[in-house]
N, C-alpha and C positions, 0 to 999 in steps of 0.2 A: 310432450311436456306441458304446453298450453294451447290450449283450443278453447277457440273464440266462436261461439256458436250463435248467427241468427242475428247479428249485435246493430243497432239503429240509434242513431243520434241525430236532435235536430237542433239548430238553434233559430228562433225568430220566426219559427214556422214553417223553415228550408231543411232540409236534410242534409245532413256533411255525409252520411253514409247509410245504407239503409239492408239490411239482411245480409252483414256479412260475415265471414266463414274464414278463418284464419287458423291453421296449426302452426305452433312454433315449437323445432323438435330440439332434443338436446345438441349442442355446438355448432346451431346454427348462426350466421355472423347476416345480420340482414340489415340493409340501408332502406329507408323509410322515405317515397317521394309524393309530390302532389306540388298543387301550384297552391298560391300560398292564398289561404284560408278553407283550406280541401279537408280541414280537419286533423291533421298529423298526430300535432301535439296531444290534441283532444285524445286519440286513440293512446297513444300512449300512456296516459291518465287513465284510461279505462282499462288497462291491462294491467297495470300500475295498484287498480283498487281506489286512485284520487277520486276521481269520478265514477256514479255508478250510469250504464248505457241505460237506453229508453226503453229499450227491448231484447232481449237474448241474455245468454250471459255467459261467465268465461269460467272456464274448469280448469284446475292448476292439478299436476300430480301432489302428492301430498308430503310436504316437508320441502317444496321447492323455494326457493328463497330468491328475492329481486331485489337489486336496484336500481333505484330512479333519480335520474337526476332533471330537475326540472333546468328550461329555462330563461328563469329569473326568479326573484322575491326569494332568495337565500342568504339566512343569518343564522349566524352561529356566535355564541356568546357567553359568558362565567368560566371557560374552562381554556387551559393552556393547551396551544394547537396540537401536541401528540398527544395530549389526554382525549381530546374531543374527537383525534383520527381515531382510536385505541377504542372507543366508545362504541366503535360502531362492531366489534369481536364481542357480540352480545353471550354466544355459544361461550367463548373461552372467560369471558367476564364470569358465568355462569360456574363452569367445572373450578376455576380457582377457588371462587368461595365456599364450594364444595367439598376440594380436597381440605383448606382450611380446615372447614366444620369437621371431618374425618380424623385431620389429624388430630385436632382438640380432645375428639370426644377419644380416639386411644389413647391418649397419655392421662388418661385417668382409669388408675390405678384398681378400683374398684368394680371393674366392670369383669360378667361372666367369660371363661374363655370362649364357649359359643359366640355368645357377640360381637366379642375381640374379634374371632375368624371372622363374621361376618362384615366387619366392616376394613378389616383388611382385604377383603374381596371386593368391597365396593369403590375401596382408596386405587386400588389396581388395577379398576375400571376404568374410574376418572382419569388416573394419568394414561392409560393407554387412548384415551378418548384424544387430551391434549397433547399427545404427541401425532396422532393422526392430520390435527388441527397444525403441527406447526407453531405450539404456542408459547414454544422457548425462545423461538427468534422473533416475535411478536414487535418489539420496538423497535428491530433490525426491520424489520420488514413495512413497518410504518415512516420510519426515516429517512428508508430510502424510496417507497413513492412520495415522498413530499418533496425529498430532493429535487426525484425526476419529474416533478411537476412544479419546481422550481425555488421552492423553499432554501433559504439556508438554513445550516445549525442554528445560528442566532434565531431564527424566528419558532424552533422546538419550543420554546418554552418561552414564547409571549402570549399575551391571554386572545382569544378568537375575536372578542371584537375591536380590534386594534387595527384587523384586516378589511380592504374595501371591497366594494361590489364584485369586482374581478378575481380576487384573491377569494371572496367567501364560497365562490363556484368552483373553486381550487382545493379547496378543503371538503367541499359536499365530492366530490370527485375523488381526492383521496379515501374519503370513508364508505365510499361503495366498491373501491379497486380493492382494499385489504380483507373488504368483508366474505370475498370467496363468493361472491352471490351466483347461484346457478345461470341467470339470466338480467341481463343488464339492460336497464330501457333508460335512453340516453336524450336527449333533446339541445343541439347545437354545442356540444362541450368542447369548441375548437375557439367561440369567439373570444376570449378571456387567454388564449395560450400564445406564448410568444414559438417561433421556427423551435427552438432548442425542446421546450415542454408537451410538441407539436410530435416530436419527432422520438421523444422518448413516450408518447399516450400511445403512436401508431403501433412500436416496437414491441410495446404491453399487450395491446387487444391480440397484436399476433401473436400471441402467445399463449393469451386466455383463453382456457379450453373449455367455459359456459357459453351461455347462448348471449346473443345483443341483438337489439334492437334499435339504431340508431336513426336522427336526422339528423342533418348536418347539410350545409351548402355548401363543405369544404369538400371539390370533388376528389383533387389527389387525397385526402385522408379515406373518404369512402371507399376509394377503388384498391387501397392499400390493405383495409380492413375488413370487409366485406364480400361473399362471394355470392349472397341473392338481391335483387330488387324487387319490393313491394312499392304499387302506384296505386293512389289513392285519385281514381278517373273516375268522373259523373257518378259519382254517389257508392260504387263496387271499388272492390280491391282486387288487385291484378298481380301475382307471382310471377317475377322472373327468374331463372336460373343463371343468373348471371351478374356479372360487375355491373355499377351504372353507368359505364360508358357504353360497356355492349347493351345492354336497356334502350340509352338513348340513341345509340345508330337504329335498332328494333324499331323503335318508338315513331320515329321518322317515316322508315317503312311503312307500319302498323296504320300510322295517320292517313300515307299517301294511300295504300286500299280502304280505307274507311271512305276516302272521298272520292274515289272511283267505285267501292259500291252505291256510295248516294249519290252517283251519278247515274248511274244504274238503275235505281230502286227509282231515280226520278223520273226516269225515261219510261219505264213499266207502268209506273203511273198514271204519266198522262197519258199513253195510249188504252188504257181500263176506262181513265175518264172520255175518252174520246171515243170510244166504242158505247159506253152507257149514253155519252151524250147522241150520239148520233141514233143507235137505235130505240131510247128511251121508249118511243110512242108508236113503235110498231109492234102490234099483237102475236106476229110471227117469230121474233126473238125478244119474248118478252122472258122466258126463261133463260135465252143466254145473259139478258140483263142480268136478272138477279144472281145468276151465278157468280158476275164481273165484281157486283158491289159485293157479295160476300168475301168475294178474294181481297177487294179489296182492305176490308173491313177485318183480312184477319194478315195482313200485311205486318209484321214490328219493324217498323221505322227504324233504319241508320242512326246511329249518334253519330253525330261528328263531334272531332276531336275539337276541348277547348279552342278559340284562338289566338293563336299565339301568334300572331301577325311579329315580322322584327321591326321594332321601332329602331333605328338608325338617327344619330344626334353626335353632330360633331361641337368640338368648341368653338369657341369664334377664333378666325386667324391668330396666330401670334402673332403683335407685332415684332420688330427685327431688333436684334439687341445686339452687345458687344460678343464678341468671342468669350469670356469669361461672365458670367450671370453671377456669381460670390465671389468670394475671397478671404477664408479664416485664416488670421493669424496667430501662434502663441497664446489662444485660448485656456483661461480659467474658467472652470464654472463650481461652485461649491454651494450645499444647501446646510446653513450649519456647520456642522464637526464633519460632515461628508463635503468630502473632495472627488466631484464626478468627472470633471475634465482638468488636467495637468498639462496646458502648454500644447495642445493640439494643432495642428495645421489643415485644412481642407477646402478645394477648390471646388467648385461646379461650372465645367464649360458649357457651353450653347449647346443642345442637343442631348445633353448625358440625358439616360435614363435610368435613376438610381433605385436602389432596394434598400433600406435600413433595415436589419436584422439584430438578434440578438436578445439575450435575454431581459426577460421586463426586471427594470430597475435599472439596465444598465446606462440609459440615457439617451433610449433612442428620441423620445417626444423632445426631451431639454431640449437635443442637438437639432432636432426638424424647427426647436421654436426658436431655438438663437438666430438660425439660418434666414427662419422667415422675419426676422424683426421683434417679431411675440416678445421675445424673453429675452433683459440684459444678462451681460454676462459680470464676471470680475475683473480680468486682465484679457488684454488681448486687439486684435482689429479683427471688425465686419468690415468687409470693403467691396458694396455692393459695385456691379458691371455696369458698363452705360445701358440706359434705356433697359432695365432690369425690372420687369411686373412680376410683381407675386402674387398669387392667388394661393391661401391654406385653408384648410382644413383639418377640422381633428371635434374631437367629440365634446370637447367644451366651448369650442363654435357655436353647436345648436343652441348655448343659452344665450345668445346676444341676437338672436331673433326675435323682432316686436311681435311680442304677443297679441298686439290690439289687432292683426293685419291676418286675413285667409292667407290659407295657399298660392291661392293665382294672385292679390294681389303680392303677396311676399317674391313673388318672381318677375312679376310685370314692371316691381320698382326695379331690379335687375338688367333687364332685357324685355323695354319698351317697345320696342320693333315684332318683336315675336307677336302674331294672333293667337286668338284664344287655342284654337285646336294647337297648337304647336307646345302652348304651354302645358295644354293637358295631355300632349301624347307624352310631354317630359315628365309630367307626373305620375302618371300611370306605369312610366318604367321604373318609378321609384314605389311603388306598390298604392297609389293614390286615386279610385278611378268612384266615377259617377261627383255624385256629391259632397263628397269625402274632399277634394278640392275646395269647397268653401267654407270647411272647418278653419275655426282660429286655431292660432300657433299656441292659444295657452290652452287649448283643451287638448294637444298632444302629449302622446309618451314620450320616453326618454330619446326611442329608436324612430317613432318616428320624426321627432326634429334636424333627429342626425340625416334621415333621409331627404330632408327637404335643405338641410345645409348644403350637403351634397348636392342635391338640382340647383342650387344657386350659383356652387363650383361652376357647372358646364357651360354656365351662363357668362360668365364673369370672361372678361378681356384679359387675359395675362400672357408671358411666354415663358415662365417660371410657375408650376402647379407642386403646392405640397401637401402629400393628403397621408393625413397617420389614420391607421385601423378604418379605410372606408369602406369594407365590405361587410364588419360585423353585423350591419342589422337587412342587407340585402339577399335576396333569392338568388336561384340562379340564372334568371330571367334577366333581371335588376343588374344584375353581377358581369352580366356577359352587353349588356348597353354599354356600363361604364369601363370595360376593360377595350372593349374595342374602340372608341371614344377616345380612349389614352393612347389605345397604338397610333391613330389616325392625328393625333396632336402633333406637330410640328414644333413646338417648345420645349422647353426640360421639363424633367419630373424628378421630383424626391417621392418615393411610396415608405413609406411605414408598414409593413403587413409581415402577415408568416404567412400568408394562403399564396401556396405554390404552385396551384393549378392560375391564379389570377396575375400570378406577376411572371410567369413562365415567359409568353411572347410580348412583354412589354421591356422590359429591365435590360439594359447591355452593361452594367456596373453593380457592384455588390459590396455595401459597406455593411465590415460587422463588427458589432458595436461591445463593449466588455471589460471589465477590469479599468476604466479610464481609457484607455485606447482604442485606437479603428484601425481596423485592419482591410486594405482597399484589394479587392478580385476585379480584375477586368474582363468580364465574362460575365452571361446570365445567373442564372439562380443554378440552373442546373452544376454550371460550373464550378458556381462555389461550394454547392453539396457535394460534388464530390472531391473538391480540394480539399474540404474541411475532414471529409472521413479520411482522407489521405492523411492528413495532420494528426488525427486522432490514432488513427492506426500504428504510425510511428512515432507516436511521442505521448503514447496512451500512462507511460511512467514517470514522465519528465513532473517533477513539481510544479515548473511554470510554464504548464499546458495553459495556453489563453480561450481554452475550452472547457478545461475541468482541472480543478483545483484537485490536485489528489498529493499523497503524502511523502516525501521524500522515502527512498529505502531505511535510511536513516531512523528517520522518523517514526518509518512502520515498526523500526526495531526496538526503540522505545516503546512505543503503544504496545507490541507485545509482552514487551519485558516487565511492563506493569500490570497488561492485562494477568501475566503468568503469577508474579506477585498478591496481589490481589487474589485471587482464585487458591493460591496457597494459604494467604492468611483468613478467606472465607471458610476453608475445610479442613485447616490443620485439627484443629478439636475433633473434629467428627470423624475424621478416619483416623485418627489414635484411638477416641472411644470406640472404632468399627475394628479396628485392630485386634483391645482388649477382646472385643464379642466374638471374634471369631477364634480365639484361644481358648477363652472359656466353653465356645461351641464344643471345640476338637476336645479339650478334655472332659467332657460330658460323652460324649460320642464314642470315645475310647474305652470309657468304660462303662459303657451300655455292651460294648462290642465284649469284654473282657466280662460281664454280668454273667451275656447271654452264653457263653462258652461254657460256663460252670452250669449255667441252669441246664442246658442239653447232655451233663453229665449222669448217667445213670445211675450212678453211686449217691447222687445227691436225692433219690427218692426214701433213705433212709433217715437222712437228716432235715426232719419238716418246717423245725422252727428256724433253720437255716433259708431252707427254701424261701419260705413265708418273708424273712428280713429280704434276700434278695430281690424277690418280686414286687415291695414294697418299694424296695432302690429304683427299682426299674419303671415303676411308676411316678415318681420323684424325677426322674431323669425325664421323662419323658415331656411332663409338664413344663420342666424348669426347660428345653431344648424346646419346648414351642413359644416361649416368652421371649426368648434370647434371638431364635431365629424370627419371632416377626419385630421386636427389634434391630436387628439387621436387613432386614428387608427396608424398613422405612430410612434407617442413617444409610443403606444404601441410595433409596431414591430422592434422599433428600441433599446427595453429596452428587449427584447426577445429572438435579435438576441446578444448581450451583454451578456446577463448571459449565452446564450448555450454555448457562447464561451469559458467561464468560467467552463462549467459545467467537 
């Protein structure tokens, strides 16, 4: 389908990849690794058409269609979110304006029957084109991936720039999921989704029978969706046949023989050098010399694998606190005419270690920032524990970082104690290494301040840790320092996340958050996945599922009962007129049938100016039965495409 032929990219002089060779066949599902700045993204750009390579180049079958979702730097803007989803059915935008034009130009009256036929043949193209496409349930099918990617009805028809950064990668996402694209090249499309939007994207791609091309850090999503791994190692790219976890057991492997052959290749070595050295200047092996350096000389050197040494960083002790670390009582919180919390209760003992789940908007930041102090509330008690330290975190932390202050010292004022290597091993887990440490804080991105807010966390003396969305701008390197750091804490935690592979062996608590309410699981993450499809399961029809809003029987019977109204008083007209035509058809037809009966009479070759009138009937009839019948063809499909849209 796409083949990457010869393809070299460099930046600064270095090369992220250099001659390489890539096929991607049709319904291949492939995860995209490398350590982070291997190039990924770039390569995706390059397959993409964003960028063009240095060298090589790529060859697409022809009429294969992609999408890309970058990410970041996406805005959408002048148009109401299902028009802008709807935007992206360029094909079916296309044939509608078409059939349009089709229809216009037959209902003019003046045109040759020739014509007529022919563009009744083209009108019948068209529609057969858009039903191929699917393009009667078009807004059904945009609705509900916005749903599943978390939208409500109300936000159908608010205008796109209304929506924030995380929401406008929500909408670039629904408009590459409806467009059908042969091949989908995806770049981190997990950090912006809450568990619910998470778990309905994975259910999709399994589904999706194009090809993809993703990165992601989120590893239970990749192992979900995915069944090849591509590494982007020392400059080549490496095909697995397999999930990224079999990869990275592989990979492990793969490493420990790399550096047992360059243990190998080092030992050969220096016995070649040992041998030249030794008889260098004897006349009598002065040909086994040259033989030794030639070997040596045509030796290719072992790579060995990046290092990936494990940097290990724990937090500082916790000191000791009460049995109870919170205490919410009879909590209001409201923002405006929104009422998010109604009279709430929730406790955090010594040791919990929590998950806040649920879908975005429903308050899981509010509730982490009433918790931490952050944010008042309206009614209610905080009623913090003895000796209760908080340390939080969350993505608007990173602006309250002095800008005027490096990296090292922005953590040295932290955790004075620490020596220099201890603070840069800390940074370097947070993707910070060489000189890059004595950048200022205001010549940073967004992701990376969130990273260094983060290293500030691990730093910080607390026994109470609340961190919302920390792994969104972290590797899996990064990802796996600070999860195992968490396990090794001895204090509480609140987490904020949907990444199921990161809060799997930390979490023994699972708050999920929705509709004003929490509903508390005591048990991991897994447990409450699978309580929650247990709930779903049996109570997939209940109105007030605290999962999914869905519509009373009741309700549904109504919504039918209008829909069926509706669709009657859209095609009462046209199938009375389609009525009329087909009456007028049969009596035309009837006696055409009753013409030709008398013209096959053989008595009738006596009578010519008889003849003559009847074969003039018969051509009258005939013309008049092709005007009628592609009239009926069209009040057929135009009473067809009415009720689908109903249906």
């Amino acid at each position: 389908m796409i083949d990457l032929s010869n393809i070299s990219l460099q930046f600064t002089g270095e090369y992220l990849f250099q001659n390489v060779n890539l096929k991607i066949n049709s319904g291949d599902k492939i995860c995209l690794v490398g350590s982070n700045g291997s190039g990924k993204s770039s390569l995706l750009k390059i397959i993409s058409g964003e960028i063009p390579p240095e060298s090589g180049f790529v060859q697409k079958q022809k009429n294969i269609s992609t999408g890309y979702l970058p990410q970041e730097q996406i805005i959408h803007k002048g148009k109401k979110l299902i028009d802008e989803v709807k935007s992206a059915l360029t094909n079916i935008q296309t044939l509608h304006k078409k059939e349009k034009d089709l229809l216009e130009s037959l209902s003019d009256q003046s045109i040759s029957e020739e014509v007529r036929n022919d563009l009744v043949h083209q009108l019948g193209e068209v529609q057969h084109r858009l039903e191929e496409l699917d393009s009667y349930t078009a807004d059904h099918r945009a609705e509900k991936i916005l749903s599943g990617l978390g939208f409500s009805n109300n936000d159908f028809n608010r205008l796109t720039d209304e929506f924030s950064g995380g929401w406008q990668m929500r909408i670039a996402l629904a408009k590459i999921l409806i467009a059908q694209n042969d091949l989908l090249l995806i770049d981190e499309p997990t950090n912006h989704l809450d568990l619910d939007s998470l778990q309905w994207l994975t259910n999709f791609i399994q589904k999706y029978e194009g090809a993809m091309l993703v990165v992601s850090h989120d590893r239970n999503f990749v192992n979900e969706t995915t069944s090849k791994t591509i590494e982007i190692y020392n400059g080549s790219i490496n095909l697995y046949n397999g999930k990224l976890d079999d990869f990275l057991k592989y990979k492990v492997e793969r490493d420990r023989q790399l550096i047992h052959q360059k243990e190998l290749q080092g030992k050969k070595i220096k016995e070649i050098q040992k041998f030249i050295e030794r008889f260098r200047y004897k006349a009598t092996k002065a040909k086994q010399v040259q033989s030794r350096i030639k070997q040596l000389e045509k030796i290719e050197q072992v790579s060995l694998p990046e290092s990936e040494k494990e940097i290990i960083f724990n937090f500082p002790e916790a000191p000791a606190s009460g049995v109870v670390n919170i205490e919410l009582k009879d909590i209001y919180k409201s923002f405006g005419s929104l009422e998010l919390f109604k009279g709430i209760d929730f406790t955090v003992n010594r040791g919990d270690k929590i998950a806040f789940v649920g879908p975005n908007g429903a308050g899981k930041t509010t509730l982490a920032k009433i918790i931490s102090g952050k944010l008042n509330f309206d009614e209610g008690e905080r009623i913090p524990g003895h000796n209760t330290i908080i340390s939080y975190y969350s993505q608007d932390v990173a602006d309250s970082l002095n800008p005027d202050l490096d990296l090292m010292e922005t953590l040295e004022l932290i955790s004075p104690d620490k020596n220099i290597q201890q603070l840069r091993s800390l940074l370097g887990a947070f993707l910070f290494s060489g000189d890059n440490v004595f950048k200022k804080v205001k010549v940073l991105s967004g992701g990376e301040k969130s990273r260094v807010a983060l290293a500030k966390i691990l730093l910080s003396v607390a026994n109470f840790i609340i961190l919302d969305e920390p792994t969104n701008h972290l590797d899996l390197a990064s990802k796996s320092v600070l999860q195992k750091a968490l396990m090794r804490f001895n204090g509480s935690l609140i987490l904020v996340s949907h990444d199921i592979d990161f809060l799997l062996p930390i979490v023994n608590r699972v708050v999920d958050i929705r509709n004003g309410e929490i509903k508390i699981y005591e048990g991991g993450i897994e447990y409450y996945l699978r309580k929650r499809e247990e709930y779903l399961e049996n109570h997939a029809s209940n109105y007030n599922d605290p999962f999914k809003d869905q519509a009373s029987k009741k309700e549904l019977k109504r919504i039918e009962a209008d829909k069926r109204q509706k669709r009657y008083a859209a095609t009462k007209d046209l199938k009375e007129r389609l009525a009329e035509l087909e009456k007028e058809i049969e009596l035309l037809e009837t006696e055409e049938v009753n013409i030709n009966k008398v013209l096959f009479n053989p008595d009738l070759y006596d009578d010519r100016i008889k003849a003559r009138e009847l074969n003039l009937r018969i051509n009258e009839i005939k013309n008049d039965l092709g005007e009628k019948l592609t009239k009926w063809e069209l009040l057929s499909k135009e009473i067809e495409k009415i009720e689908r849209e109903f249906a």
